[in-house]
N, CA, C and O atoms as CSV, one atom per row, in Angstrom:
chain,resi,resn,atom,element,x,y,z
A,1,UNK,N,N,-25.138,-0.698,-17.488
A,1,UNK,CA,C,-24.157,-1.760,-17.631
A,1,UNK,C,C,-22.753,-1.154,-17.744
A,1,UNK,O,O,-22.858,-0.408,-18.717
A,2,UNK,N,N,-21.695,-1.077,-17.358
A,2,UNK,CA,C,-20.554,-1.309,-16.866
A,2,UNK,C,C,-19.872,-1.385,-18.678
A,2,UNK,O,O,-20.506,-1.903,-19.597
A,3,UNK,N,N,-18.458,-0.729,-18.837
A,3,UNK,CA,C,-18.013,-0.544,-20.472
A,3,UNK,C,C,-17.022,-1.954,-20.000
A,3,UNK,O,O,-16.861,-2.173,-18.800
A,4,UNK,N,N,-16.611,-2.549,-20.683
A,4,UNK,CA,C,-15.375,-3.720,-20.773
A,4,UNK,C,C,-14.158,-2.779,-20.416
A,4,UNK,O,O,-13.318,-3.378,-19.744
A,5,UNK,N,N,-13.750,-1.079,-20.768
A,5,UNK,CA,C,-12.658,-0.684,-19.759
A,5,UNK,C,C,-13.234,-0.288,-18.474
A,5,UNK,O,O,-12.439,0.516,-17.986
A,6,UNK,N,N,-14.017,-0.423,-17.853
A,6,UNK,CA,C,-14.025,0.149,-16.469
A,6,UNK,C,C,-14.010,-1.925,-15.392
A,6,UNK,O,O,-13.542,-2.409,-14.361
A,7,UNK,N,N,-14.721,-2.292,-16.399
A,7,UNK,CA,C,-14.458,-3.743,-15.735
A,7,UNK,C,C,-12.944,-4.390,-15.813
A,7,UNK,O,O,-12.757,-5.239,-14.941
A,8,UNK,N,N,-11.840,-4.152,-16.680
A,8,UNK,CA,C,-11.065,-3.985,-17.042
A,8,UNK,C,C,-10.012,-3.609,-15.913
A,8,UNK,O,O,-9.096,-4.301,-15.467
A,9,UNK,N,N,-10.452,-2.136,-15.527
A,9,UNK,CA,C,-9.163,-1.351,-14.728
A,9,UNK,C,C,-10.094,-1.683,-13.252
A,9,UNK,O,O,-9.284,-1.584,-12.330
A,10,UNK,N,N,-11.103,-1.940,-12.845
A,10,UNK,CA,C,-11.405,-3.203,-11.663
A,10,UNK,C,C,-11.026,-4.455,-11.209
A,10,UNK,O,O,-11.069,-4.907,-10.065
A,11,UNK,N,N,-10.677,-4.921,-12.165
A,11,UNK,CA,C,-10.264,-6.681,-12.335
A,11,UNK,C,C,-8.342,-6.105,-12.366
A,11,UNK,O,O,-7.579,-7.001,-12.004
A,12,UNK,N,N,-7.809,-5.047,-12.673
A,12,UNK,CA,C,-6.186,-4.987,-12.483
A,12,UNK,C,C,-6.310,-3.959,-10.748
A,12,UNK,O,O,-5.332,-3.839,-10.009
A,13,UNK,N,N,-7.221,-3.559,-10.539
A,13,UNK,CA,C,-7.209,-3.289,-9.034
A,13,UNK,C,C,-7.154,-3.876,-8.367
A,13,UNK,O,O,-6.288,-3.637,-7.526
A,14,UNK,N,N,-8.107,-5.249,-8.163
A,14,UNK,CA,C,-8.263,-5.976,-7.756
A,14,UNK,C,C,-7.705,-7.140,-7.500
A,14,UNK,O,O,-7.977,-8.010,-6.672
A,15,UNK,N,N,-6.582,-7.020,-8.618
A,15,UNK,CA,C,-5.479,-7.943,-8.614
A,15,UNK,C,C,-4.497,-7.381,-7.514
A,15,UNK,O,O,-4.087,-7.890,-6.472
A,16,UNK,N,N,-4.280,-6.251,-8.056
A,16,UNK,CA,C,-3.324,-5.640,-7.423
A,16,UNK,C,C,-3.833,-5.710,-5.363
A,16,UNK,O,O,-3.037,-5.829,-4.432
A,17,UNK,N,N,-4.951,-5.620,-5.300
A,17,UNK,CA,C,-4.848,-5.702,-3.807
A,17,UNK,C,C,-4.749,-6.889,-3.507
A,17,UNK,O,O,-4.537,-7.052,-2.305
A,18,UNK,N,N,-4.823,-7.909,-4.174
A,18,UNK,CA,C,-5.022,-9.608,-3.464
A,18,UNK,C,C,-3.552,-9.428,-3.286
A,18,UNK,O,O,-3.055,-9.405,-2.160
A,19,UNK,N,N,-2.860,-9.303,-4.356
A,19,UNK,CA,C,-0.873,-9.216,-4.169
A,19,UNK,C,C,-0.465,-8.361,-2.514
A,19,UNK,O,O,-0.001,-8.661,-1.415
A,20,UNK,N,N,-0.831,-7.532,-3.015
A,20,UNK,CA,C,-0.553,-6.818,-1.093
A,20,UNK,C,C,-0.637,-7.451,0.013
A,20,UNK,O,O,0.253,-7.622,0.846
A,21,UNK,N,N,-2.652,-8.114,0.047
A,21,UNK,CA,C,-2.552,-8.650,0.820
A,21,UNK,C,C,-2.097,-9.932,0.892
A,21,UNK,O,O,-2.330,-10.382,2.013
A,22,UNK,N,N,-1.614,-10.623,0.265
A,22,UNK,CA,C,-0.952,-11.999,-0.050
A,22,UNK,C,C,0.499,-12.044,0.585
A,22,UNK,O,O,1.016,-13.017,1.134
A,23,UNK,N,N,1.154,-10.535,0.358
A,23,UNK,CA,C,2.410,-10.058,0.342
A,23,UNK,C,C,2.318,-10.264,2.218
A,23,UNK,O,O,2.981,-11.061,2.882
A,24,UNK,N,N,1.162,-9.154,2.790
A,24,UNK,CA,C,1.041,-8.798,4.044
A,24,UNK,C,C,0.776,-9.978,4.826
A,24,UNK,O,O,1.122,-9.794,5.994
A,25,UNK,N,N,0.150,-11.459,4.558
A,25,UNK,CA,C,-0.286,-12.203,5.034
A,25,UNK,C,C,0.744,-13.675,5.051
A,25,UNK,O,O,0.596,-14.493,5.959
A,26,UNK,N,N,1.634,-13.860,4.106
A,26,UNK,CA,C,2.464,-14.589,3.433
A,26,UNK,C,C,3.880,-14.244,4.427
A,26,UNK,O,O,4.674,-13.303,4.439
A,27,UNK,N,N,3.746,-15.547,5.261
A,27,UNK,CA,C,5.496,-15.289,6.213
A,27,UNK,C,C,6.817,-15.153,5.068
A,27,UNK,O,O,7.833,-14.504,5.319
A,28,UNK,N,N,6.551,-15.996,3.602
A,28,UNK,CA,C,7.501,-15.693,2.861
A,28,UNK,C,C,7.042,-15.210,1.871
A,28,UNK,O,O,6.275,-16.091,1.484
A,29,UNK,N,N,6.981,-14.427,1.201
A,29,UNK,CA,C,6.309,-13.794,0.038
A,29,UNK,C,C,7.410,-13.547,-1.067
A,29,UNK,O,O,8.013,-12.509,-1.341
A,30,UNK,N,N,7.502,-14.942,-1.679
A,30,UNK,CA,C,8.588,-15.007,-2.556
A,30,UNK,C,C,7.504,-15.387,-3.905
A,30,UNK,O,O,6.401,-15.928,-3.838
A,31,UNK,N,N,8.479,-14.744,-5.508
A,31,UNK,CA,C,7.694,-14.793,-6.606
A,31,UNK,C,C,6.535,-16.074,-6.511
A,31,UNK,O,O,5.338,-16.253,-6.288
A,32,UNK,N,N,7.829,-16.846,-6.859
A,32,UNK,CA,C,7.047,-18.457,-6.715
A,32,UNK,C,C,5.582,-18.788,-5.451
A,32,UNK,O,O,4.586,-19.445,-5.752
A,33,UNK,N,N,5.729,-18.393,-4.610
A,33,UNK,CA,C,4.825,-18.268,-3.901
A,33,UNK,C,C,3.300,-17.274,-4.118
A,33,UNK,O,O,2.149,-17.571,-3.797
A,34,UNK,N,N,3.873,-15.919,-4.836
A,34,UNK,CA,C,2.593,-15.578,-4.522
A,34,UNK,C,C,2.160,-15.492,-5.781
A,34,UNK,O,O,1.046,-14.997,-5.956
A,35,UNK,N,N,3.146,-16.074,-7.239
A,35,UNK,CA,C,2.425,-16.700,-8.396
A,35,UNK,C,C,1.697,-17.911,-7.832
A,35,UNK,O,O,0.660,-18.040,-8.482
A,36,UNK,N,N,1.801,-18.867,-6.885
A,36,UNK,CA,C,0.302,-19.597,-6.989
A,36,UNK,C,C,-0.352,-19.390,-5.899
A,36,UNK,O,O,-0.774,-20.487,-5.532
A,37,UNK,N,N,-0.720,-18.446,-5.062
A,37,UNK,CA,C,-1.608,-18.213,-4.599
A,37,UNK,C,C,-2.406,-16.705,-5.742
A,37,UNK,O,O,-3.179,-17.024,-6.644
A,38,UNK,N,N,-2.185,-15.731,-5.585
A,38,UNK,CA,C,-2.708,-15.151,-5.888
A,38,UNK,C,C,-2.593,-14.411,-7.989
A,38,UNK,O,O,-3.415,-13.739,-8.612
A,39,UNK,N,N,-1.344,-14.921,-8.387
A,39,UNK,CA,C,-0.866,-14.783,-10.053
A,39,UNK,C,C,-1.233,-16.320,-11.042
A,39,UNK,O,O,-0.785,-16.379,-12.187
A,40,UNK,N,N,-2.118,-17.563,-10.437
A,40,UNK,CA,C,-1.777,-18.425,-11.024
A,40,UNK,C,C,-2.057,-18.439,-13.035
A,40,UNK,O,O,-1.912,-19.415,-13.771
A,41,UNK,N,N,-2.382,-17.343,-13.347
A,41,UNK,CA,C,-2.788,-17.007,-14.629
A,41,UNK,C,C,-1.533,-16.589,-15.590
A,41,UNK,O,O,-1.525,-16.588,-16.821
A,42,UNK,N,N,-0.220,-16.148,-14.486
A,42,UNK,CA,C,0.785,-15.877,-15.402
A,42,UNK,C,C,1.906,-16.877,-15.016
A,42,UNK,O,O,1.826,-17.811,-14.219
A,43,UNK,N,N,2.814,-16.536,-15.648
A,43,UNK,CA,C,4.055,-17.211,-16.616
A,43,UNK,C,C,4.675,-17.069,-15.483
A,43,UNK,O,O,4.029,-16.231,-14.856
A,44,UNK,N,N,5.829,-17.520,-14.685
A,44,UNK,CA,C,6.896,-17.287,-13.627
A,44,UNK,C,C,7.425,-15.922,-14.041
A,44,UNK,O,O,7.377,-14.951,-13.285
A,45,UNK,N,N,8.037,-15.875,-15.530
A,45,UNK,CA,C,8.788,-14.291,-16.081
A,45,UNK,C,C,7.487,-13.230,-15.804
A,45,UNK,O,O,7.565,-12.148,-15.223
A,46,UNK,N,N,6.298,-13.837,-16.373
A,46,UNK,CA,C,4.888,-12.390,-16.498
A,46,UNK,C,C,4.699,-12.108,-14.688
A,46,UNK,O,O,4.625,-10.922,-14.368
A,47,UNK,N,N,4.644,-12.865,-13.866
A,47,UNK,CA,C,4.694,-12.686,-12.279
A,47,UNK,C,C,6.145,-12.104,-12.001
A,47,UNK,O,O,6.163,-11.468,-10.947
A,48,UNK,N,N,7.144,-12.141,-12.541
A,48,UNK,CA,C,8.246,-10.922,-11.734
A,48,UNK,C,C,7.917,-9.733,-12.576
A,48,UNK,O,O,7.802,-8.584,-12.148
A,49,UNK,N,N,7.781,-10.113,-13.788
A,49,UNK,CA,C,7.427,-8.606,-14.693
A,49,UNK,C,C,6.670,-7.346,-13.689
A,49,UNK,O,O,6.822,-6.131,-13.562
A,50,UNK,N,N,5.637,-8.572,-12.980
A,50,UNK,CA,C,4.154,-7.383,-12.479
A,50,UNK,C,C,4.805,-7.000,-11.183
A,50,UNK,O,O,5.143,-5.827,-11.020
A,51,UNK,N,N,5.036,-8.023,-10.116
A,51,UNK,CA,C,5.721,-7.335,-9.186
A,51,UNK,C,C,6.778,-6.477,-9.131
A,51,UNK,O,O,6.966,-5.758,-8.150
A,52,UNK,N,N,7.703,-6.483,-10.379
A,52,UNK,CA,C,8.744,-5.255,-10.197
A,52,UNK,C,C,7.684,-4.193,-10.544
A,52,UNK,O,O,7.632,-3.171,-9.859
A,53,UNK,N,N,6.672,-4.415,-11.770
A,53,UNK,CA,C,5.999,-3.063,-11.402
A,53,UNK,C,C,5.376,-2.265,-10.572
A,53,UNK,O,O,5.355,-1.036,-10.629
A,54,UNK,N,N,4.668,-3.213,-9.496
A,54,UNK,CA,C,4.457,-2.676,-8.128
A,54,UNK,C,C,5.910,-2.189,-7.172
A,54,UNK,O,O,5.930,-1.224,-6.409
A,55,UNK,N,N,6.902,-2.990,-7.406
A,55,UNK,CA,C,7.735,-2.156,-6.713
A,55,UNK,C,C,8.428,-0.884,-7.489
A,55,UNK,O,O,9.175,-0.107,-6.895
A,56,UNK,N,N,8.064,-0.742,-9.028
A,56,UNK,CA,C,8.674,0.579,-9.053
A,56,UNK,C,C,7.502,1.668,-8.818
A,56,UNK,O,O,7.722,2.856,-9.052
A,57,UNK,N,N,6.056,1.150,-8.274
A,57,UNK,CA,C,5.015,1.952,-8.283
A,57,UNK,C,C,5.331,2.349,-6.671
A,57,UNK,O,O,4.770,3.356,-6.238
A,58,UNK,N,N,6.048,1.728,-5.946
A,58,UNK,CA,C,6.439,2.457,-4.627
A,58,UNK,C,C,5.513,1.363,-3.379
A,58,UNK,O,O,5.415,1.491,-2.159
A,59,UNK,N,N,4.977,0.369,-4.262
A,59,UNK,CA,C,4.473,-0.589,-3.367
A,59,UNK,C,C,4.794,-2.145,-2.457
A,59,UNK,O,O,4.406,-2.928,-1.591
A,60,UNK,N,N,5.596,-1.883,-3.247
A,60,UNK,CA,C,6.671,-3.434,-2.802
A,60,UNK,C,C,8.186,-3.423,-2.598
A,60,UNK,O,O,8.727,-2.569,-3.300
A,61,UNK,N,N,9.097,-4.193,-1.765
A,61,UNK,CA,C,10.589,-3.802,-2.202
A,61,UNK,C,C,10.491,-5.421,-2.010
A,61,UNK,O,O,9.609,-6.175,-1.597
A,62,UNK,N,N,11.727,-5.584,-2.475
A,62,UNK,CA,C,11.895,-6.954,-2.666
A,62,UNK,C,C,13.548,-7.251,-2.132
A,62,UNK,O,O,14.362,-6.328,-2.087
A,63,UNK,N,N,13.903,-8.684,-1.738
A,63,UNK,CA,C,15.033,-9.042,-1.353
A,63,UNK,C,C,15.576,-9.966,-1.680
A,63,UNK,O,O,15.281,-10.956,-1.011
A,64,UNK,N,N,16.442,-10.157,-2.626
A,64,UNK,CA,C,17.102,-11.717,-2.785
A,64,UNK,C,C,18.161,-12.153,-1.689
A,64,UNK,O,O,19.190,-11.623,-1.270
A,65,UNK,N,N,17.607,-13.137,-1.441
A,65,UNK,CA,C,18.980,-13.970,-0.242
A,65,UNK,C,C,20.191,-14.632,-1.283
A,65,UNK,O,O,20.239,-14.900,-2.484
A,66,UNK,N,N,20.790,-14.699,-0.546
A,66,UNK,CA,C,21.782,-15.839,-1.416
A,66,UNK,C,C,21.110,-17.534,-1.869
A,66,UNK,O,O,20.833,-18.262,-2.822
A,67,UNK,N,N,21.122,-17.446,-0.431
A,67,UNK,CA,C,20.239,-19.251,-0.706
A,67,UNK,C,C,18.685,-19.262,-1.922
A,67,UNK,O,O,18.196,-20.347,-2.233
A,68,UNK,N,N,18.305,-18.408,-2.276
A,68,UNK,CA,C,16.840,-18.291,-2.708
A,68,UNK,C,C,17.386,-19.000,-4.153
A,68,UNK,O,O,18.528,-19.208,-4.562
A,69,UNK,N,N,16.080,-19.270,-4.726
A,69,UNK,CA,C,16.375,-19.952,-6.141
A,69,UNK,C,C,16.287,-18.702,-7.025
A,69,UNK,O,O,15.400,-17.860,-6.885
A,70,UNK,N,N,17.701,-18.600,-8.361
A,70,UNK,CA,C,17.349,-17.297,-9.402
A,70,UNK,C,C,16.326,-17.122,-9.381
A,70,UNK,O,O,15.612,-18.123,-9.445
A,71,UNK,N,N,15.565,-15.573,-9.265
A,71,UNK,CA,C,14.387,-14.933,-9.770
A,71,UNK,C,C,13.467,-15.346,-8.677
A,71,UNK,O,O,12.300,-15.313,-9.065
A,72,UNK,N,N,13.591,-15.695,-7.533
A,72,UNK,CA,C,12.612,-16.085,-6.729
A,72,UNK,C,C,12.662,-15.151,-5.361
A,72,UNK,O,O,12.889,-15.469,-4.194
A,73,UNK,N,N,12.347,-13.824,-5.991
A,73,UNK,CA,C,12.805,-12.984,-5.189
A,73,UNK,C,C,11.730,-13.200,-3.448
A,73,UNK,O,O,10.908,-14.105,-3.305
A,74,UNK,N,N,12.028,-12.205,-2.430
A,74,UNK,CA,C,10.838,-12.035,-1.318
A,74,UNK,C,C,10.568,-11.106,-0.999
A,74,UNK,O,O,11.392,-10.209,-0.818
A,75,UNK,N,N,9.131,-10.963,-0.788
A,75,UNK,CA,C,8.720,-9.480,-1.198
A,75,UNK,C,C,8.139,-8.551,0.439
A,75,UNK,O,O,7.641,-9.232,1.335
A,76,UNK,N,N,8.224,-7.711,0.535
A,76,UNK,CA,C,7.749,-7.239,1.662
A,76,UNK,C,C,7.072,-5.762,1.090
A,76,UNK,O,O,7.410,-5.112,0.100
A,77,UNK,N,N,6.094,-5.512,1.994
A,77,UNK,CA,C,4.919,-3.599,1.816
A,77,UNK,C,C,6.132,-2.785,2.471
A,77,UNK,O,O,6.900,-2.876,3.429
A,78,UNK,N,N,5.775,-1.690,1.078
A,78,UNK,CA,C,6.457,-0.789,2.027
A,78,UNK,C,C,5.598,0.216,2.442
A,78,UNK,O,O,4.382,0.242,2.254
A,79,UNK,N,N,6.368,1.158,3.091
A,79,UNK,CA,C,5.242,1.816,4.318
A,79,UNK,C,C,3.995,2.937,3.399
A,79,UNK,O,O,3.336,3.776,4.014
A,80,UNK,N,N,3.892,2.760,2.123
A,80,UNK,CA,C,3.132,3.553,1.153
A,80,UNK,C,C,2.087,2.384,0.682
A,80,UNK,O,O,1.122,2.504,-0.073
A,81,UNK,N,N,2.527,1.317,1.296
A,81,UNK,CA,C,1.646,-0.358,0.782
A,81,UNK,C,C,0.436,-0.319,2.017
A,81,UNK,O,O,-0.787,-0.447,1.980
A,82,UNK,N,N,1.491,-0.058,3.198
A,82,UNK,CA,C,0.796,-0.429,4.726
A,82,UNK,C,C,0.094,0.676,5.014
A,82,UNK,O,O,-0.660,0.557,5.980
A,83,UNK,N,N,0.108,1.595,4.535
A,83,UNK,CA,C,-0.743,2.935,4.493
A,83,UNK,C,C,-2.472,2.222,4.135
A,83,UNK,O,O,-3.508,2.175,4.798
A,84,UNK,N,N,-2.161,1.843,3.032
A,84,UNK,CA,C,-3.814,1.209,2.650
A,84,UNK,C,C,-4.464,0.490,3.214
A,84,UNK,O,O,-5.693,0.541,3.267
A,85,UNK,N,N,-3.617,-0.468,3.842
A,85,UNK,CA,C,-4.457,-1.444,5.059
A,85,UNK,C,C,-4.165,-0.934,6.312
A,85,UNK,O,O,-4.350,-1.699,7.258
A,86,UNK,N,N,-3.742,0.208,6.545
A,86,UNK,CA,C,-4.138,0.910,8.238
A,86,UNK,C,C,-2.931,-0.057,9.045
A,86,UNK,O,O,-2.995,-0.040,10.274
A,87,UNK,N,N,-1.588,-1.089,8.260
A,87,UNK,CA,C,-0.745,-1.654,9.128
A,87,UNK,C,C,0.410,-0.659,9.847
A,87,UNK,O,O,1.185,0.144,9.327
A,88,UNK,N,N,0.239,-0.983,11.045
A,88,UNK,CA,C,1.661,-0.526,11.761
A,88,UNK,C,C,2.607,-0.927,12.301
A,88,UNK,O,O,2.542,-1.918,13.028
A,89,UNK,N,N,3.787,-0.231,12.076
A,89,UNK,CA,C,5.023,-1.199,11.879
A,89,UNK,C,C,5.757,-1.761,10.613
A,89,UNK,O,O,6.720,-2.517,10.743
């Protein structure tokens, strides 16, 4: 049987790849957006919290437009993201 930390750091892997591919699949991949597809468990603030941490982990960059609503940033893979799913381009 499996310890509660190894199910643990599975279930934050696993998070972490639905976000990628959500990111990779998502024409706009803005906070608000991929808090309810793939974050609907956190807070609007706890969903930018996690994605800036993927982007300071070297997996995400993000872009605010002018027109976008505060904090509703859009997110795009960067080429250390697209490495994992074999994307090119």
């Amino acid at each position: 049987m499996k310890d509660k930390t190894e199910v643990n750091r599975i279930a934050v892997f696993e998070r972490v790849i639905a976000v990628l591919q959500a990111i990779q699949t998502t024409p706009v991949a803005s906070t608000s957006e991929l808090r309810e597809q793939v974050l609907p468990d956190l807070s609007l603030r706890s969903a930018q919290r996690y994605l800036k941490g993927l982007e300071r982990a070297g997996y995400v960059s993000q872009k605010l437009d002018a027109g976008w609503h505060r904090g509703d940033a859009r997110y795009f893979l960067t080429e250390k993201a697209k490495q994992l799913f074999g994307v090119q381009g």
